[in-house]
C-alpha positions as CSV (number, residue, x, y, z in Angstrom):
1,X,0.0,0.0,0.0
2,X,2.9,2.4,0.8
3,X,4.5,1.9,-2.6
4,X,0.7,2.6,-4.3
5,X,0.9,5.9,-2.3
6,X,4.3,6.8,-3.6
7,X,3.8,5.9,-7.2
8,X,0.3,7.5,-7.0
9,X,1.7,10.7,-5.4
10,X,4.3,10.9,-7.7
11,X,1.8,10.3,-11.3
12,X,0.3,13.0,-10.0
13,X,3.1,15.3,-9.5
14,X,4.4,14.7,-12.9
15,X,1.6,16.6,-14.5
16,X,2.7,19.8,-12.8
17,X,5.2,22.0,-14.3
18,X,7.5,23.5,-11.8
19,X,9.0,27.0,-12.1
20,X,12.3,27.2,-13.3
21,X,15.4,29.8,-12.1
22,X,18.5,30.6,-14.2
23,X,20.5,29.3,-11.7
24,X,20.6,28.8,-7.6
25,X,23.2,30.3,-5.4
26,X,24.1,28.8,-2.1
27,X,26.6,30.9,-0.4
28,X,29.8,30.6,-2.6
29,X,28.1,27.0,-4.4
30,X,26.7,28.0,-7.8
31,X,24.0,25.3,-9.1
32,X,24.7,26.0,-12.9
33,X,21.7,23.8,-14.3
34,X,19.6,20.6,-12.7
35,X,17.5,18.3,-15.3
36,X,15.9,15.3,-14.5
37,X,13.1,12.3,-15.5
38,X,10.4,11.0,-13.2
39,X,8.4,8.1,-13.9
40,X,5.9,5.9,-13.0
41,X,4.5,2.5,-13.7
42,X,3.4,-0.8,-13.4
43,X,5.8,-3.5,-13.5
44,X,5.8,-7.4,-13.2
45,X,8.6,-10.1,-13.3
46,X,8.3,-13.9,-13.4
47,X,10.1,-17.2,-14.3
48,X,11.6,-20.7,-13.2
49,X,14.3,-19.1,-10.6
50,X,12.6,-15.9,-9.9
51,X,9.4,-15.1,-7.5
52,X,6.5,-13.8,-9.2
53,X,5.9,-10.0,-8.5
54,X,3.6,-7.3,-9.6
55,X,3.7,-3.5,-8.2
56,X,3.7,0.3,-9.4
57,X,6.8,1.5,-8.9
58,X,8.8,4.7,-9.5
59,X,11.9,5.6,-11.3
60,X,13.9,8.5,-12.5
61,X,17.1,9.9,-13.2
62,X,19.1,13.7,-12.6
63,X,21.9,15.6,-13.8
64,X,23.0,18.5,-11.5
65,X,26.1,20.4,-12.4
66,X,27.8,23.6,-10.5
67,X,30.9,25.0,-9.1
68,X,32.2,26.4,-5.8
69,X,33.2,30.1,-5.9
70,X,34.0,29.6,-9.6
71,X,34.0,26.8,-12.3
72,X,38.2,27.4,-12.3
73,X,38.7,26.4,-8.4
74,X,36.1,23.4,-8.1
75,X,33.6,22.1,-10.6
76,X,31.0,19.0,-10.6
77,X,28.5,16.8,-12.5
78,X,26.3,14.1,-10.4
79,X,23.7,11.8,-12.2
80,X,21.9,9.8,-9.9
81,X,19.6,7.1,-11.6
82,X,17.0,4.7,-10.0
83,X,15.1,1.4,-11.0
84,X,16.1,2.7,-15.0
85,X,16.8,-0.9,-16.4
86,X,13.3,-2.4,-17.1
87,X,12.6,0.9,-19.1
88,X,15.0,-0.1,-21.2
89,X,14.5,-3.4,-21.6
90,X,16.5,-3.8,-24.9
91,X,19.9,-3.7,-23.1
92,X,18.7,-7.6,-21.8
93,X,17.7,-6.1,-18.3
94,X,16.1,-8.7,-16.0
95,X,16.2,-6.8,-12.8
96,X,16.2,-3.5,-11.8
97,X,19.6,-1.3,-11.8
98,X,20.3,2.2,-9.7
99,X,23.2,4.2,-8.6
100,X,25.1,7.1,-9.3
101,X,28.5,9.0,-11.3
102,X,30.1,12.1,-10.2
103,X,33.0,14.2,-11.8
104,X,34.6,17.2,-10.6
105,X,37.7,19.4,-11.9
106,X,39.7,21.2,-9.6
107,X,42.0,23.9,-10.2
108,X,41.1,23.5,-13.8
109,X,43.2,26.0,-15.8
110,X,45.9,26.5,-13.2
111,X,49.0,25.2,-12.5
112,X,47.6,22.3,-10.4
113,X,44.7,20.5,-11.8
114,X,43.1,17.7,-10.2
115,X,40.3,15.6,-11.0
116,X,37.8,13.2,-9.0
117,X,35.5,10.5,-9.9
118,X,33.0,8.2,-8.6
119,X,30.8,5.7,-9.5
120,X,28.7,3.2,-7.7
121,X,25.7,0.8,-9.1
122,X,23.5,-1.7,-8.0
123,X,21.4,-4.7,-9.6
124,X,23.0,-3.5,-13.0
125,X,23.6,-5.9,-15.9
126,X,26.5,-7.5,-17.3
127,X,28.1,-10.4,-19.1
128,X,31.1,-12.6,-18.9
129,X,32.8,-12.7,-22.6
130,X,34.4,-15.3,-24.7
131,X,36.2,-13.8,-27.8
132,X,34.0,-13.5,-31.0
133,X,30.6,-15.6,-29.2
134,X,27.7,-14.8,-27.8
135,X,28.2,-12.7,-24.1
136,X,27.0,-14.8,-20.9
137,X,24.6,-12.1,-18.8
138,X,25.4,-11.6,-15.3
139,X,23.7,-8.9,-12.2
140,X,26.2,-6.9,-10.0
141,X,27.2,-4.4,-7.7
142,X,30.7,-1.9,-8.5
143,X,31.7,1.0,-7.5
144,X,34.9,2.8,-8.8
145,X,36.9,5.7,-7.5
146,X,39.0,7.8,-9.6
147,X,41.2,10.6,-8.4
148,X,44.2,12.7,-10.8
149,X,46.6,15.3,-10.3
150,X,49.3,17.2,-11.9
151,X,51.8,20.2,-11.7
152,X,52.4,21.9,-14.7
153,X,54.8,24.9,-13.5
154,X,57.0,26.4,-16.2
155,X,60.8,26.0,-16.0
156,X,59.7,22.5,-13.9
157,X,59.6,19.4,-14.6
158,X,56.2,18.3,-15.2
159,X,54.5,16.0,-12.8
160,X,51.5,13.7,-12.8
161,X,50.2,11.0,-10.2
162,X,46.7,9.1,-10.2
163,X,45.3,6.6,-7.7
164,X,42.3,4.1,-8.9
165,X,40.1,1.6,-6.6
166,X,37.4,-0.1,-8.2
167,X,35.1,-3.3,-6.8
168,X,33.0,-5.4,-8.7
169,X,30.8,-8.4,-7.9
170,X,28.2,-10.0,-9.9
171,X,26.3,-13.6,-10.6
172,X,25.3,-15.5,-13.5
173,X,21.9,-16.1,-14.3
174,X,21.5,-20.3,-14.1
175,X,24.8,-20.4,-12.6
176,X,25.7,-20.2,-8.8
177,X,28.4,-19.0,-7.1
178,X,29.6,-15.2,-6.8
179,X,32.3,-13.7,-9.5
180,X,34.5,-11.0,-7.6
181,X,37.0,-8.5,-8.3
182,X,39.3,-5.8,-6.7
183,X,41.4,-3.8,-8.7
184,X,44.0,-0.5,-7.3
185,X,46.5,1.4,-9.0
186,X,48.6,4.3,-7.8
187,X,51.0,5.8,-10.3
188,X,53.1,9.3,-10.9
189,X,54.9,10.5,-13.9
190,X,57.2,13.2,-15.0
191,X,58.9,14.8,-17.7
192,X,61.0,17.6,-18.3
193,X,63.2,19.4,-21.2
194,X,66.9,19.6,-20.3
195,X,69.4,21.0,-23.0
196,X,67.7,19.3,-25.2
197,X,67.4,16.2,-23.7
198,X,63.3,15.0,-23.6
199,X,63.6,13.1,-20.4
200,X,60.9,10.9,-18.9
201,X,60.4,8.9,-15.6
202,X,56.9,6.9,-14.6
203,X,56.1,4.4,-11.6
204,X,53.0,1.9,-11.4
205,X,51.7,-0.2,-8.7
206,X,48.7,-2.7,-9.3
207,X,46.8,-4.6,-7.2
208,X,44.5,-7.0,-8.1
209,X,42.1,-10.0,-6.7
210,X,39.4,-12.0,-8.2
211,X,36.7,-15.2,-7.3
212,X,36.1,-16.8,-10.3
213,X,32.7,-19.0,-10.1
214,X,32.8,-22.9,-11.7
215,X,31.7,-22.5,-15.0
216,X,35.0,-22.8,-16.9
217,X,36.6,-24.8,-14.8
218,X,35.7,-27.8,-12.0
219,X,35.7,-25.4,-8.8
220,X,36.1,-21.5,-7.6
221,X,39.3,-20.2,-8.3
222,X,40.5,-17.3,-6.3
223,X,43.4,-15.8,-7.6
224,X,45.7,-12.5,-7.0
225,X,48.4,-10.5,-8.0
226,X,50.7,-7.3,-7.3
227,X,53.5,-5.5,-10.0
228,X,55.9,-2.8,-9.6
229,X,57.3,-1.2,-12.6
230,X,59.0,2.1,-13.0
231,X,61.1,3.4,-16.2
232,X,63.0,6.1,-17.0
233,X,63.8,7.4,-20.2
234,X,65.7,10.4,-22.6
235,X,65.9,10.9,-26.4
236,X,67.4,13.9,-27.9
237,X,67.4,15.3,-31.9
238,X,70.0,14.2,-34.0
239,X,71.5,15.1,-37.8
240,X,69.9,14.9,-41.0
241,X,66.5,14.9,-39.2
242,X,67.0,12.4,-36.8
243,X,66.3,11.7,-33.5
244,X,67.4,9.0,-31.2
245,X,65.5,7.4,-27.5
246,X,67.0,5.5,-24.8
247,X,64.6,4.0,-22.2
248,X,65.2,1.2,-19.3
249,X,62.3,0.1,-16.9
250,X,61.9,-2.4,-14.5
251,X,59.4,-4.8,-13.0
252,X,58.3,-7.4,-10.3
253,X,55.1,-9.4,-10.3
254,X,53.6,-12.0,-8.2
255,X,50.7,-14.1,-9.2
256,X,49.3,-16.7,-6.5
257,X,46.2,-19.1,-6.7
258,X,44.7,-21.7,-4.2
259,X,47.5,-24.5,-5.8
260,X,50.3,-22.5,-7.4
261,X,52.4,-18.9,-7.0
262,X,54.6,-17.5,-9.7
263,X,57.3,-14.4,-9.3
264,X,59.7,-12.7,-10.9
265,X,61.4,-9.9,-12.2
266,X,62.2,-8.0,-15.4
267,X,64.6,-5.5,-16.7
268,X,64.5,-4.3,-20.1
269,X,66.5,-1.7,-22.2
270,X,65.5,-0.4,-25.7
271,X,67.7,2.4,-27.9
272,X,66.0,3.4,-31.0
273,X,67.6,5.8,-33.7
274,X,66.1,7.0,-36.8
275,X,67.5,9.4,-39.8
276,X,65.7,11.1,-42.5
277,X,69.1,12.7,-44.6
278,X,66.3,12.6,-47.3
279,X,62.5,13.3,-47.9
280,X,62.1,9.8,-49.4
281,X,64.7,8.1,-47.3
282,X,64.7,7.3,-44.0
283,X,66.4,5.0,-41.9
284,X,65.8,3.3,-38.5
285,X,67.8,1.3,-36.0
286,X,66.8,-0.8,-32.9
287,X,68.3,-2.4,-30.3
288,X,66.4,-4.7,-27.1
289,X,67.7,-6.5,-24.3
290,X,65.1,-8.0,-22.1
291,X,66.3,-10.3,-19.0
292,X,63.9,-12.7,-18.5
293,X,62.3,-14.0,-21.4
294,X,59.7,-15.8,-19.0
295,X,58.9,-13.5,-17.1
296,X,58.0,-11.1,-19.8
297,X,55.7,-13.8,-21.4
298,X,54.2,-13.8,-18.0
299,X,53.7,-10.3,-17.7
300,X,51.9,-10.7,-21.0
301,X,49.3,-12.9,-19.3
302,X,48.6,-11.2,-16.3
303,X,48.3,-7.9,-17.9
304,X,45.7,-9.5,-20.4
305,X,43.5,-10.2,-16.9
306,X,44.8,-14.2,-16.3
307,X,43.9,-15.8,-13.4
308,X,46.9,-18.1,-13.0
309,X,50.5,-18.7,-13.5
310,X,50.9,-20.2,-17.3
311,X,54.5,-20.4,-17.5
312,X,57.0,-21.5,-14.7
313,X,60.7,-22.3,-15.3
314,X,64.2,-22.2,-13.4
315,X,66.1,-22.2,-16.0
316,X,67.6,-18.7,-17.3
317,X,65.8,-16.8,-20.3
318,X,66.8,-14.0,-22.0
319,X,66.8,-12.1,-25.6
320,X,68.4,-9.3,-27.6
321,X,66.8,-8.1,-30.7
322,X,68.6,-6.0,-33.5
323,X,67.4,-4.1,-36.3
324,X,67.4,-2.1,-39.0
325,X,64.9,-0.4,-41.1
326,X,65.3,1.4,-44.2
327,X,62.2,2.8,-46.8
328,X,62.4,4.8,-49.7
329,X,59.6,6.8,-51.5
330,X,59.8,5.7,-55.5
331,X,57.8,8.0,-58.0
332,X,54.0,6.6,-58.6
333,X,53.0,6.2,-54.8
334,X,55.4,2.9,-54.5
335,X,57.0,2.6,-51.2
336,X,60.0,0.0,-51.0
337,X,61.9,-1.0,-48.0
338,X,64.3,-3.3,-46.8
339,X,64.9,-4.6,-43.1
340,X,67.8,-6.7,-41.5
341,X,67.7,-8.4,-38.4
342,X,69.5,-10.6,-35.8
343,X,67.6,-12.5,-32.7
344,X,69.1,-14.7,-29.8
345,X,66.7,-16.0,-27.0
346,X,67.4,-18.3,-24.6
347,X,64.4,-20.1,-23.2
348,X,64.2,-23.4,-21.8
349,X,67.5,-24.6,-21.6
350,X,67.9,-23.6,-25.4
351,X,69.8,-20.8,-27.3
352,X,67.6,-19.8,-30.2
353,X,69.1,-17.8,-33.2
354,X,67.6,-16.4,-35.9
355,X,68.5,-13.8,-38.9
356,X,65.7,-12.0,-40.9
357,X,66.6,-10.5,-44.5
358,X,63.4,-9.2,-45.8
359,X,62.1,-6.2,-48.3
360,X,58.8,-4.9,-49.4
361,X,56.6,-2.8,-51.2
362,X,53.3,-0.7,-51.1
363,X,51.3,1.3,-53.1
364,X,48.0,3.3,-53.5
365,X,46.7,3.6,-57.1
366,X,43.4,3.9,-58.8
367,X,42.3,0.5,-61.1
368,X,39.1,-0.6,-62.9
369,X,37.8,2.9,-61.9
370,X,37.9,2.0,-57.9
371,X,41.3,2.7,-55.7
372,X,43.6,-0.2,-54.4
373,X,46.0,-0.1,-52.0
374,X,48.5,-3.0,-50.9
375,X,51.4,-4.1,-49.6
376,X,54.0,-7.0,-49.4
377,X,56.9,-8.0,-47.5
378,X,58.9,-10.6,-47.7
379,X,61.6,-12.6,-45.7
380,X,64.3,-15.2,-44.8
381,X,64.5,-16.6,-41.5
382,X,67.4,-18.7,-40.7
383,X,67.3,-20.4,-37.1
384,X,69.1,-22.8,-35.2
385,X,68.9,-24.1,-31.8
386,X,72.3,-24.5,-30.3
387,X,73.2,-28.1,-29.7
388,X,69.4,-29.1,-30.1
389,X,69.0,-29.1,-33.9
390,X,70.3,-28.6,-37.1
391,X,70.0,-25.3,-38.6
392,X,66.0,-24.0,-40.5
393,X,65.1,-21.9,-43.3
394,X,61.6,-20.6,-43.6
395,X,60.0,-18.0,-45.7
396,X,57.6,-15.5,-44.2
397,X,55.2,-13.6,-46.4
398,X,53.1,-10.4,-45.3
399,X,50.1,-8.8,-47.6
400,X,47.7,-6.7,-47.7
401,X,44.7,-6.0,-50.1
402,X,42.4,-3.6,-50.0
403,X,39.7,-2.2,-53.1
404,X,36.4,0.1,-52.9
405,X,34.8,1.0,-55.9
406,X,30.9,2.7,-56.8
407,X,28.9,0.6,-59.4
408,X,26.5,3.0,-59.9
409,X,23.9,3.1,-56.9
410,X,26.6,-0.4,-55.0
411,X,29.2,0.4,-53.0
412,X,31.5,-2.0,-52.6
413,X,34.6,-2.5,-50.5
414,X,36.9,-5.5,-49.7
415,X,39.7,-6.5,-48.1
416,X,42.3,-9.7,-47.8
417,X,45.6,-10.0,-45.1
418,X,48.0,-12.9,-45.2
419,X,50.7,-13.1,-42.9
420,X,53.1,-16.4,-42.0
421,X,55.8,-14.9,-40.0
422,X,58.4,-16.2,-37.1
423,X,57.1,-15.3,-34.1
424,X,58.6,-12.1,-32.2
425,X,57.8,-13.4,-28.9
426,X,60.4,-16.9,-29.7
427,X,61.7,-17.4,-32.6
428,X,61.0,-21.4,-32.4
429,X,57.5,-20.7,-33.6
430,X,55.8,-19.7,-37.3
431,X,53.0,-18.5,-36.9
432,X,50.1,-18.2,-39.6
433,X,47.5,-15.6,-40.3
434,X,45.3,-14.4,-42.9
435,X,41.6,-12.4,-42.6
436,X,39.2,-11.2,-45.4
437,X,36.3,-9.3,-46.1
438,X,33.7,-7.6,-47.9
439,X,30.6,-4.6,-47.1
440,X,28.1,-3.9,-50.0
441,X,25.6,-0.9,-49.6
442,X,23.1,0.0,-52.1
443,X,20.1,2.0,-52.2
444,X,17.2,1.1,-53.9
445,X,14.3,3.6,-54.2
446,X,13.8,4.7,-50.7
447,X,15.3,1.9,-49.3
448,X,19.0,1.6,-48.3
449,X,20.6,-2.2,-48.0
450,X,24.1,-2.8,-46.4
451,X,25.3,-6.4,-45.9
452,X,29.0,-7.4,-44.2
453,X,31.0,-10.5,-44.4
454,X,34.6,-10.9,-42.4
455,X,36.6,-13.9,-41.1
456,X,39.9,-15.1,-39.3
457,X,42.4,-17.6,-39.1
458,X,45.6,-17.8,-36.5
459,X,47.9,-20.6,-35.4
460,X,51.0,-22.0,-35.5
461,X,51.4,-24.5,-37.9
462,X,53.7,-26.8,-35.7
463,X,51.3,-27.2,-33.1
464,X,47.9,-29.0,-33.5
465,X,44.8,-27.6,-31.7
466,X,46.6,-24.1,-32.0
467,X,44.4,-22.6,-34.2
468,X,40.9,-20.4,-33.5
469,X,39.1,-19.3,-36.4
470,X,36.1,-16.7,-36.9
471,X,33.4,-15.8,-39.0
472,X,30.4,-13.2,-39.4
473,X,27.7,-12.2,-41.4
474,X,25.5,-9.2,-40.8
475,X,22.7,-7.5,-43.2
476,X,19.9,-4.8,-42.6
477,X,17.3,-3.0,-45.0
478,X,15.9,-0.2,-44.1
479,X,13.9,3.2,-44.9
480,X,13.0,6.5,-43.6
481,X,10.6,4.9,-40.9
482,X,11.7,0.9,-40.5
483,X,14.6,-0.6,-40.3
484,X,15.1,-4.5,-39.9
485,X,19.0,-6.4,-39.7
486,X,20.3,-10.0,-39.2
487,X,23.1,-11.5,-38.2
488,X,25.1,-14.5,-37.5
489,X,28.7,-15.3,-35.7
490,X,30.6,-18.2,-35.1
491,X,34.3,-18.5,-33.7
492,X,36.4,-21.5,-31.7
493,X,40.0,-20.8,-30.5
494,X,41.9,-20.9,-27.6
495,X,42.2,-18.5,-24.8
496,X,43.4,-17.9,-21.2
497,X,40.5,-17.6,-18.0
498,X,40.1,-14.2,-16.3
499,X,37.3,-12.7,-14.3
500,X,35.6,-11.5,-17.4
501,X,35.5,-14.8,-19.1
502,X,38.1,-15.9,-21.5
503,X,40.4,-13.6,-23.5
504,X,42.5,-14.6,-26.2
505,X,45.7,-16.0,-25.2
506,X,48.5,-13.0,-25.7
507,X,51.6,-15.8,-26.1
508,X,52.0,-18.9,-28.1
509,X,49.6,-21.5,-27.3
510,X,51.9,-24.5,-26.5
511,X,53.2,-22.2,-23.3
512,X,50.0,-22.1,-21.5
513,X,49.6,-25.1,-18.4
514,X,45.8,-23.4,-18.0
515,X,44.1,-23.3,-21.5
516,X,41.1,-22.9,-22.3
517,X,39.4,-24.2,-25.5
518,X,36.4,-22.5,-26.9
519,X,33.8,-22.6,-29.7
520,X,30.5,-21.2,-30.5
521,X,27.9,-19.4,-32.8
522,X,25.2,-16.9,-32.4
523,X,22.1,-15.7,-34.8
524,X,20.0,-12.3,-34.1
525,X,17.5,-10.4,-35.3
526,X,15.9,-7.0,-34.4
527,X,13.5,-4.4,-36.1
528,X,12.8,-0.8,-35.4
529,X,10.1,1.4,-36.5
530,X,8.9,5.1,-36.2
531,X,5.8,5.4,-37.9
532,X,5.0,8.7,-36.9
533,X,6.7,11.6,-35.2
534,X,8.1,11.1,-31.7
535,X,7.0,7.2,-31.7
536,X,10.1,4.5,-31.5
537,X,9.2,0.7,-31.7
538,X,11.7,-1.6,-31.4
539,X,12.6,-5.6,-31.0
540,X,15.3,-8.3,-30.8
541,X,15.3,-11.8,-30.9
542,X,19.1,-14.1,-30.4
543,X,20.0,-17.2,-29.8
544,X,23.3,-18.4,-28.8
545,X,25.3,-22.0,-28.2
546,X,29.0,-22.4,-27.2
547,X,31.4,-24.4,-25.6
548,X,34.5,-24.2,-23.1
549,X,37.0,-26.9,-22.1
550,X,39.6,-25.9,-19.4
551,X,42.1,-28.8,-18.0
552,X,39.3,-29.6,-15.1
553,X,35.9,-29.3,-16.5
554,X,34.1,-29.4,-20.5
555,X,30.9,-26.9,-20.6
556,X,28.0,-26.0,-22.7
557,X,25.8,-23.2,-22.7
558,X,22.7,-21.9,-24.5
559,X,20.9,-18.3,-24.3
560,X,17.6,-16.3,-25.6
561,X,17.1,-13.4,-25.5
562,X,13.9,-11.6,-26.6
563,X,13.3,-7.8,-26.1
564,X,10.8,-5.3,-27.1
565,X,10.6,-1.6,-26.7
566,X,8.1,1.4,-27.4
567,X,8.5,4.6,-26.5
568,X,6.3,7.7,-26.7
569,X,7.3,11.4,-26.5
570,X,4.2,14.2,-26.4
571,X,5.9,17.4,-25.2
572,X,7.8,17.0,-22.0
573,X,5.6,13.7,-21.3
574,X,6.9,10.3,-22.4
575,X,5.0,6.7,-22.5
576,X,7.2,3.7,-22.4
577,X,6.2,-0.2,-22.8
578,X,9.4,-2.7,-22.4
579,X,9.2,-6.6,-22.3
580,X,12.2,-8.6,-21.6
581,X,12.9,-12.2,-21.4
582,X,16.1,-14.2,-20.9
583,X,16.7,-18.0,-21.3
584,X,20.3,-19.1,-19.9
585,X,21.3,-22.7,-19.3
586,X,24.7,-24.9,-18.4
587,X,25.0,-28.2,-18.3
588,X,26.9,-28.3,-15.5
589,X,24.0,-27.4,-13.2
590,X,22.3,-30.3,-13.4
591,X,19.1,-28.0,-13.2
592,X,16.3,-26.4,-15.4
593,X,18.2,-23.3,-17.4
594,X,17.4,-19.6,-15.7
595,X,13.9,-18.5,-17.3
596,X,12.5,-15.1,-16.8
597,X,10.6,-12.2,-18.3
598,X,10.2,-9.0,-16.6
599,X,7.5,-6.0,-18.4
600,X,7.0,-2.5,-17.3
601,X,4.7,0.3,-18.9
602,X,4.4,3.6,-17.1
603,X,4.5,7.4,-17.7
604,X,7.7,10.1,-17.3
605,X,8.2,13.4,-17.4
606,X,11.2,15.6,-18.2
607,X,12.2,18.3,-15.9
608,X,14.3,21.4,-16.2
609,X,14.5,22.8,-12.9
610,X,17.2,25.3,-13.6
C-alpha cells in the first residue's frame, strides 16, 4: 500500500510544471543547471528461478552540475539514476539497476589540476565474454573511485600522479556461485626538457584480486596478483632529421592461486635511432635486451587479466633483438623497404638464433575505376637451436589488399591479409595468419541495403589444436521509418581464464599449463520502427550456443534473449512499454536453465528545474 501511495503521489506530481530559475546560489556554491526524468508505472517479473511479483513503482534519473566560488577552483556533474533498467529493456535487463557517477575538476586551468571521480551501481547488468561468441549475462554491484593530479609549473619538470580503486561483484543467471574483483592502482609521472634532452620517468603499482565461479573450470578459483614497474627514459634530436631514444624500466610481479604462485622480475633496455638525410629516405635502427624472457611472457598474461601462472621455469631466459629499417619513396606512390635483423633467446635450456633478411613494397593507385591499396613483404629466416637441432630456413610472407569501388547506386569494398611470420615473442614458432572481407551498400528507391561479411584464421602451424578461427555475417534493410537487420557469428579458439571470461591468449599457445578451449555461434535479429513523429518501436530476438574446455571441467551453454521496446514522447511527457525475457542454461547445473521475463509500462516526465 505504501509503494501505491508513492507511485500514485508521484503520477500526479508529474503533471505539474515546476517553475524554473537561471540558476541557484548557495553561499559561494553555484548550481549552474539541474535536469531530471520522473516516472511511474506498473511492472511485473516472473520465471523458473525468480518469484513472481507485480507493483507500481517509480523511477527517475538527474543531472545537476555547478561549481564552488568559480567553475576554475572546483567544478561538478552528479547523475543519480534509479530502477532505470526495465525501461530499457533492450539492453537484456532482468532486474532493476540504480546508482550514481560524479566528476569534478579542480583547479582547472591552473598550475595544479586535479580531478575526482566516482561511480557506484547496483542490480546493474552485465556479461562474462568469450572472444568472437555470444556474451554470458550476469547482475552486479561496483563502484569505482577515480582521483588525478598534476603540476604543470614552467621551467619545472612536469608531474602527474593518479590513484584508482574499483570493486565489482556479480552472478550468472543459471549459474551459482559469486564472480568477484578488486582492482588499485597508484602511479606518478614526470617529464621535463633539459638542453635538449626530452627526459621521462613513470612508476605503477597494481593490485588486483578476483573469485572466479565454476563455470570454466571444476571449482572457484581465487586468484591474486601485485606488480611494480618504474622506467626512465631520454631521447634527444639528431642530424639529418633524426632523433634518437634510450629508455630502461623495471618490474616485479607476483601471481598466486589456491595451488600455485609465480614471481619474478624484469629489466628491459631499448635504444632506438632513426634518420631522414632525405624526404624519401629514412632510416631506423633498434636495439632490445630484455632479462627474463619468461617473465615477460608472464607479464603478458597477467596484464591480459589471467587468473593463474601459465609459464614456470628455473632455467635462465633472456633475448636481444637487432634491427634495422630502411624505406624509400619511389615515383608513382610505391614505397619500398628493406629490413635486416638478428635475434638470440634463450628459453628453456635452449639458445635460439635467428636472422631475418626481408624487403617490401606498397602502393596506393586507382584500377578498374575504384582505388587499391597493398602491400608485401617478404623474408628469410634462418634459425638454429644451439646443440638441439640442425640449422632451419623458412620464408615469411606479409600482404595486404584492400579495393572500394561505386557501381553505380553499390558500393562495394573488400579487403584480404595474409601473414606467415616467425614469431617475435620466440623465434622457435611460425606463426600463420590471414583475414578477409567484404561490405556492400546500395540503395534502392527509398530503401538503403548494407550487408558485411569478415573472417579469421591464427595458429602455428607446428602445433595441433593451435588454431581459433572466426566468421560473421551481418545484413539490414531499411527506410526512412523501418529498419530490420540480421546477423550470424561463429568462432572457436583458444584462450586464457580471467574474471571477465576468457580472452584470447597473448603468447603462443603450446606455453600455457591453464588453456582454455572454446567454440561457438550466435544468430540475431531485431526491427525498429517510427511510424509517426516522436513514436520509437523496437525488438530483438538471439540465440546463442557455445562451448569451453579448461584442464578440469568441458561446458556447454545456450541463451535467448527476446526484447521489445516502445516509446512515446508528447511534449515534455513520455510513454514507455518494455518486455524482456532471458533463457540461460549450463550443463553443468544439473538444473532447469534460468527463465524469466520481466514488463513495465508507465509514464515520465522531463524536468528542467534550472
Amino acid at each position: 500500500m505504501r509503494i501505491l501511495t508513492r507511485a500514485a503521489g508521484l503520477l500526479a506530481g508529474l503533471l505539474l510544471a515546476l517553475p524554473a530559475a537561471a540558476q541557484y546560489q548557495l553561499g559561494d556554491a553555484q548550481l549552474s543547471s539541474l535536469t531530471g526524468n520522473i516516472g511511474a508505472g506498473y511492472n511485473g517479473a516472473y520465471g523458473t528461478q525468480t518469484a513472481s511479483s507485480h507493483s507500481l513503482d517509480a523511477n527517475g534519473s538527474a543531472s545537476l552540475s555547478g561549481f564552488y566560488f568559480n567553475p576554475g577552483f572546483f567544478s561538478f556533474n552528479a547523475t543519480p539514476y534509479y530502477d532505470q533498467s526495465r525501461a530499457n529493456s533492450n539492453y537484456r535487463s532482468v532486474g532493476d539497476s540504480s546508482g550514481v557517477t560524479f566528476g569534478s575538476s579542480i583547479f582547472s586551468g591552473s598550475h595544479f589540476p586535479g580531478s575526482v571521480s566516482y561511480s557506484k551501481a547496483y542490480n546493474s547488468a552485465g556479461t562474462i565474454s568469450l572472444p568472437g561468441t555470444p556474451e554470458i549475462t550476469t547482475h552486479g554491484n561496483s563502484d569505482n573511485l577515480g582521483i588525478r593530479w598534476s603540476e604543470n609549473v614552467p621551467d619545472l619538470p612536469e608531474l602527474s600522479a593518479f590513484f584508482s580503486d574499483g570493486h565489482s561483484n556479480s552472478s550468472i543467471y543459471g549459474i551459482s556461485g559469486m564472480s568477484n574483483t578488486t582492482a588499485k592502482s597508484a602511479g606518478v609521472g614526470s617529464s621535463y626538457l633539459l638542453q635538449g634532452f626530452h627526459l621521462n620517468g613513470n612508476y605503477l603499482h597494481t593490485t588486483t584480486d578476483g573469485e572466479v565461479p565454476p563455470l570454466l573450470q571444476s571449482q572457484t578459483i581465487k586468484t591474486s596478483s601485485t606488480g611494480d614497474s618504474y622506467s626512465l627514459g631520454a631521447s634527444h634530436k639528431l642530424p639529418f632529421k633524426g632523433a634518437a631514444s634510450a629508455s630502461y624500466s623495471h618490474s616485479d610481479y607476483s601471481a598466486d592461486t589456491d595451488s600455485s604462485r609465480n614471481s619474478g622480475t624484469v629489466n628491459n633496455v631499448f635504444s632506438n635511432a632513426n634518420f631522414n638525410p632525405t624526404t624519401k629516405l629514412a632510416i631506423t635502427g633498434t636495439v632490445n635486451y630484455t632479462d627474463n624472457l619468461a617473465g615477460q611472457l608472464n607479464e603478458a598474461i597477467l596484464a591480459a587479466g589471467g587468473v593463474g601462472p601459465a609459464i614456470t621455469t628455473t632455467s635462465a631466459s633472456h633475448s636481444l633483438d637487432l634491427s634495422t629499417t630502411t624505406t624509400y619513396q619511389l615515383p608513382y606512390d610505391v614505397s619500398v623497404s628493406g629490413i635486416v635483423g638478428r635475434r638470440q633467446q634463450v628459453f628453456l635450456g635452449e639458445t635460439y638464433n635467428s636472422y631475418m633478411f626481408a624487403g617490401g613494397a606498397s602502393t596506393s593507385h586507382a584500377v578498374f575505376k575504384g582505388l587499391m591499396t597493398g602491400m608485401v613483404q617478404v623474408g628469410d629466416f634462418h634459425s638454429d637451436a644451439v646443440g638441439v637441432s640442425k640449422a632451419t630456413n623458412s620464408l615469411s610472407l606479409i600482404a595486404t589488399l584492400n579495393y572500394a569501388r561505386d557501381f553505380g547506386a553499390t558500393h562495394f569494398s573488400g579487403n584480404f591479409s595474409y601473414s606467415q611470420n616467425q614469431q617475435t615473442l620466440l623465434v622457435s614458432y611460425l606463426s600463420s595468419f590471414y583475414s578477409y572481407g567484404a561490405a556492400v551498400t546500395r540503395r534502392i528507391d527509398r530503401l538503403r541495403w548494407s550487408g558485411t561479411f569478415t573472417g579469421t584464421h591464427s595458429g602455428i602451424p607446428q602445433y595441433a589444436g593451435t588454431t581459433s578461427n572466426s566468421e560473421g555475417f551481418s545484413t539490414s534493410l531499411g527506410s526512412r521509418h523501418v529498419t530490420g537487420s540480421a546477423s550470424y557469428s561463429r568462432s572457436n579458439g583458444n584462450g586464457v581464464l580471467t574474471p571477465l571470461g576468457v580472452t584470447p591468449s597473448p603468447v603462443p599457445s603450446p606455453l600455457l599449463t591453464q588453456e582454455i578451449l572454446y567454440g561457438g555461434k550466435t544468430y540475431s535479429f531485431s526491427v525498429g520502427s517510427s511510424p509517426i513523429a516522436r513514436l520509437i518501436i523496437t525488438g530483438s530476438y538471439s540465440v546463442s550456443r557455445g562451448n569451453t574446455t579448461s584442464p578440469t571441467l568441458a561446458s556447454t551453454y545456450n541463451t535467448k534473449s527476446a526484447n521489445a521496446l516502445v516509446q512515446y514522447r508528447f511534449r515534455q511527457m513520455g510513454f514507455t512499454g518494455g518486455y524482456s525475457r532471458l533463457i540461460q542454461g549450463f550443463n553443468t547445473t544439473g538444473g532447469p536453465p534460468f527463465d524469466s521475463s520481466s514488463f513495465f509500462v508507465g509514464v515520465n516526465r522531463w524536468f528542467n528545474f534550472f
